[in-house]
N, C-alpha and C positions, 0 to 999 in steps of 0.2 A: 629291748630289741634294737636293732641298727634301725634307721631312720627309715628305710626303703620301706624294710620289712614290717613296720608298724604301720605305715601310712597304707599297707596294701592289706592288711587286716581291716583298719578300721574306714577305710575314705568310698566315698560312692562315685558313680557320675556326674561330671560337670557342675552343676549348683549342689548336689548330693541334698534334692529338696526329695524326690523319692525315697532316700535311705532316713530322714528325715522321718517324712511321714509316717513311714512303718509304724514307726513306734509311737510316736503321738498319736495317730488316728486311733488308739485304742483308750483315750481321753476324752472321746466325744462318748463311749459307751458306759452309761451306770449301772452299777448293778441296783436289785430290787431284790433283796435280802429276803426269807420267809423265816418266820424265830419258831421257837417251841419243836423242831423238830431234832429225835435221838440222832442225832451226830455224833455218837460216840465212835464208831466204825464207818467207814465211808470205803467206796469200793472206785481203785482207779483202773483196775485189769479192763484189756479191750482188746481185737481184733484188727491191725493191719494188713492188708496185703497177705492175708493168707497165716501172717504171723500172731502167734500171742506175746504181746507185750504188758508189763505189769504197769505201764500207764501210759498215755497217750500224747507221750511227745519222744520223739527220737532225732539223732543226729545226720543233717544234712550232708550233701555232699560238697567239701570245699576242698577245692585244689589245693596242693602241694604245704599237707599240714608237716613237714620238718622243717619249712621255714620258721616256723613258732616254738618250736622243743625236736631235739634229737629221735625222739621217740617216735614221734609223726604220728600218723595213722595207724599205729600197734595200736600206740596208748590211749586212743580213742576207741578203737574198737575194742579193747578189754572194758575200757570204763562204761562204754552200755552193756556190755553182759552184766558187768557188775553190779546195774542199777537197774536192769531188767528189760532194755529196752535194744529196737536195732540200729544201725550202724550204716548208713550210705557211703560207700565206697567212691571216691572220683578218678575219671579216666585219668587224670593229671595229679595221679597219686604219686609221692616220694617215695614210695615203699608198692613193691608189687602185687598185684589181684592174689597173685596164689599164695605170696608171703601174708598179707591181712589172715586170709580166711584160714590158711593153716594156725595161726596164733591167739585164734578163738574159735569157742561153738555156737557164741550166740548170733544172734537173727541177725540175716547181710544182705544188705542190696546194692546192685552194681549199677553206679552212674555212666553213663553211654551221652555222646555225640553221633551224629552222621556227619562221617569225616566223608570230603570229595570221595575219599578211595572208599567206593565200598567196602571194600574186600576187608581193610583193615577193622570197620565196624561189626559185621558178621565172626571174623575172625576173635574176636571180643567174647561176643554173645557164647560161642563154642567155648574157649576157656572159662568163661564164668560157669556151665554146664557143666566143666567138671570140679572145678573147685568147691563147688558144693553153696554158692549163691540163691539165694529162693526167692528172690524179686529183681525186675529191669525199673531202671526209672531213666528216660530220656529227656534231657534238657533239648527245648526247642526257643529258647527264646535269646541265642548266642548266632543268628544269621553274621552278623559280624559283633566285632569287640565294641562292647560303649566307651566313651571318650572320660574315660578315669584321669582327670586332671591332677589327683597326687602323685598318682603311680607315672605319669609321664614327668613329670617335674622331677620325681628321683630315679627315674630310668626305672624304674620295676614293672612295667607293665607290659605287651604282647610286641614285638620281643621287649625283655631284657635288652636293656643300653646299660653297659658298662661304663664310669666314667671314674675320674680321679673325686669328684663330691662323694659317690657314694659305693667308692671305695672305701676312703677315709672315713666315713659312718661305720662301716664293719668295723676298721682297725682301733675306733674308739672303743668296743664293746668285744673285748677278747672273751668272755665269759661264751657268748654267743659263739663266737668263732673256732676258740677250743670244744664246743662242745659238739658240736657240727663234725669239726676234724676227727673226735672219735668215731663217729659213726659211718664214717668215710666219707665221699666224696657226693655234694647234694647232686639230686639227677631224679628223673621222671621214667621209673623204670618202662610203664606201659608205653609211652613216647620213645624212649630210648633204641626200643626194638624198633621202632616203625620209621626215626629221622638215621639210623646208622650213624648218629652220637652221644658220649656220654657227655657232651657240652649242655647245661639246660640253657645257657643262650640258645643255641641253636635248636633244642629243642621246643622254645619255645615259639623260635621265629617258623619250629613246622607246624604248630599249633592254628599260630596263624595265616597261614598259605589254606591249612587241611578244614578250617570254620568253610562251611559250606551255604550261602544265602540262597541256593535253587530245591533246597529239601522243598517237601510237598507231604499232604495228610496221605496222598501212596507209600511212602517211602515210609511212613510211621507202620500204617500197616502190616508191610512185609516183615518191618522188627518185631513185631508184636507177634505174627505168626510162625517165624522163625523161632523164638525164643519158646512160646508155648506155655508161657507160665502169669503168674502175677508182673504187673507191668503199668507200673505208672508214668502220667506224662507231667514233665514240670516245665512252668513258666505260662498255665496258662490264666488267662486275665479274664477275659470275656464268656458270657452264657452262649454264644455261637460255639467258639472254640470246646467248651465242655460237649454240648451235642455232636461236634466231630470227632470228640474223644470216645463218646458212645460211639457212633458210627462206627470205626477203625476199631471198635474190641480193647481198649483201655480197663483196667482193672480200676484206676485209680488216676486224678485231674491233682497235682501240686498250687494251689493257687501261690503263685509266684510273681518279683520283679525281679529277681536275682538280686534281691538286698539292695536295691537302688543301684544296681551296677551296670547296669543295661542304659535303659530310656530314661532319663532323666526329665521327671513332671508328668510320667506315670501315676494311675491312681495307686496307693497302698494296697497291700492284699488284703486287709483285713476290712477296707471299702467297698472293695469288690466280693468279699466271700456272698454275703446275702444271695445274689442275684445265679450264682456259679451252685452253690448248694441246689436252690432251686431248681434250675436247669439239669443237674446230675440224678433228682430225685432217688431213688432208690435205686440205678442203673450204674451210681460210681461212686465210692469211695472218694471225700472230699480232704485234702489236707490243706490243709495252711501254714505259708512257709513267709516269712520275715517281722522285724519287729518284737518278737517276742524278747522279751525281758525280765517278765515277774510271772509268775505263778498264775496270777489274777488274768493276766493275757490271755493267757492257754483259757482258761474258766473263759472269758467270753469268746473265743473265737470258739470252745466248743460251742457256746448256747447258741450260735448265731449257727451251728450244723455243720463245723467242722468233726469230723472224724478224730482226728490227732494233729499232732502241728510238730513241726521240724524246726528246728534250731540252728545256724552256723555258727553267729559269730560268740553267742554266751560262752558257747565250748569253748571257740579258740581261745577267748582270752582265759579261759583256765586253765587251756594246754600249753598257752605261752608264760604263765607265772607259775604252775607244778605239774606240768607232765600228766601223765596217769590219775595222780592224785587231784591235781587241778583239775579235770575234766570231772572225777568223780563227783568234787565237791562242786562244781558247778551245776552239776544235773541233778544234784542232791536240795539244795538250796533250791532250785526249781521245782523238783517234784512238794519237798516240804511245802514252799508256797502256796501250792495247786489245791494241797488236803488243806490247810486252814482257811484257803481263802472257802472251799468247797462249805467245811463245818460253820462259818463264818454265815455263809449264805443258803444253808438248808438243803443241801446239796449231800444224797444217799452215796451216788452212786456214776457215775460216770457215761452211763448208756441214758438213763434219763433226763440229764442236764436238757432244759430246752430254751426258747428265744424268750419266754417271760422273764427268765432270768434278768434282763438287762432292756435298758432302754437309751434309745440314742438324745442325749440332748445338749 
């Protein structure tokens, strides 16, 4: 991939010690094995948001997947039907709400902002109601952009800066460039409609006018009520903010940092789940979103009482080395992990996983 576009894949905020953590904090956690038990069959089926999924991790929502492969967001969302799992849509998608959901049957959730213009988010919520959507997930932890020091170094971050360096990074990697040019011209269709261009510079410099810091737990509310349906909240951190997910009618609390892309020296989610499961008690469906890696992850952030866990970046780098097929086999290799590490640790069944499992030391 050209230089921009890799460092915006993989880079977090400022010391990138939260993007960091993710994935190490699940180091400090042992497992504590039980032997002699039939693991011959292990059961990964469970219950998200309303949806049946054949195991308990699905694909996040991350902006503008044709920067990574041509395919973008098709081939994402084909590759969780095909692995049995769903598929979170982003408002900052390269390919449009109605275009994704027409090009599959399987389980879809639409990622939402509250953009200053009301109208524009509402307006959202009604298309996704007929496109045939069965879950909302609203990111609340984007009051503004976090200071991504790679992505401002090669101009790819909120706006886009064009310059002659990384220009010349494209022009080294025509592989990338021809491949892009078939699929025509890159652009953010949901943005597209709302900035009146098909420039994504300038779509993306609406992006960042339209990040709103005065939302409020009302204004969650009204989405919630508005929509009617399964509705999860991501980016939240704290056992407060979960009882106000309760409060406001939440289906579902994402425990998230945005991959270290926010607050930089933020705690890990997978630090914070203990405290956030608790607080949600049987009132919210808990997920766990960053860090994930191995198979073995998911296994402890279930025992610790997550629900299921979401994935961004594992996909992208499969969707950016084969398309479709990359995505497959990356959530492939993941699910595979998830059952050996389970049969490995006496582990039936996927609803009974619990906190004996593992210990922190």
């Amino acid at each position: 991939m050209p230089n921009p576009i890799f460092h915006y894949l993989d880079g977090g905020a400022e010391d990138e010690t939260t993007a960091h953590r993710n994935v190490s904090g699940f180091d400090s956690l042992k497992f504590v094995p039980r032997c002699l038990v039939d693991v011959a069959s292990v059961t990964t089926s469970t219950r998200i948001l309303g949806q049946a999924i054949d195991w308990p991790v699905f694909c996040s929502s991350t902006g503008a997947s044709r920067f990574f492969h041509p395919d973008g967001e098709v081939a994402v969302a084909r590759a969780c039907a095909a692995t049995g799992t769903l598929y979170c849509l982003s408002t900052v998608s390269t390919l449009g709400l109605e275009e994704v959901a027409a090009q599959t049957a399987g389980p879809k959730m639409f990622q939402l902002y509250i953009f200053k213009d009301r109208d524009v988010t509402r307006d959202l919520i009604e298309r996704c109601k007929r496109s045939g959507y069965q879950a909302l997930c609203l990111t609340v932890d984007t009051p503004v952009t976090g200071k991504r020091e790679r992505d401002l170094r090669t101009g790819w971050g909120v706006p886009i800066k064009l310059s002659l360096q990384n220009l010349a990074s494209f022009a080294r990697h025509p592989r990338w460039v021809l491949g892009q040019a078939r699929k025509g011209w890159l652009s953010m269709p949901t943005v597209a409609a709302l900035s009146g261009s098909n420039s994504i510079v300038t779509q993306t410099q609406y992006i960042g006018k339209q990040l709103d810091p005065s939302i409020t737990w009302r204004d969650v509310r009204q989405l919630i009520e508005l929509w009617g349906g399964p509705f999860a909240i991501k980016g939240i951190m704290s056992a407060v903010d979960t009882q106000r997910a309760i409060d406001v009618g939440a289906t579902a609390v994402i425990v998230s940092n945005h991959g270290g892309r926010q607050l930089d020296g933020a705690a890990a989610s997978i630090e914070v789940l203990p405290q956030i499961v608790a607080a949600a008690g049987n009132q919210l469906e808990v997920i766990l979103d960053g860090g994930i890696r191995r198979g073995g992850h998911v296994l402890k952030a279930l025992a610790l009482g997550a629900k299921a866990c979401s994935v961004g970046r594992p996909y992208l780098y499969g969707l950016a080395a084969g398309g479709e097929p990359g995505v497959t086999k990356a959530l492939t290799i993941l699910r595979t992990e998830l059952i050996r590490a389970m049969q490995l640790s006496g582990c039936t069944d996927v609803a009974d996983i619990d906190p004996a499992l593992v210990q922190r030391l």
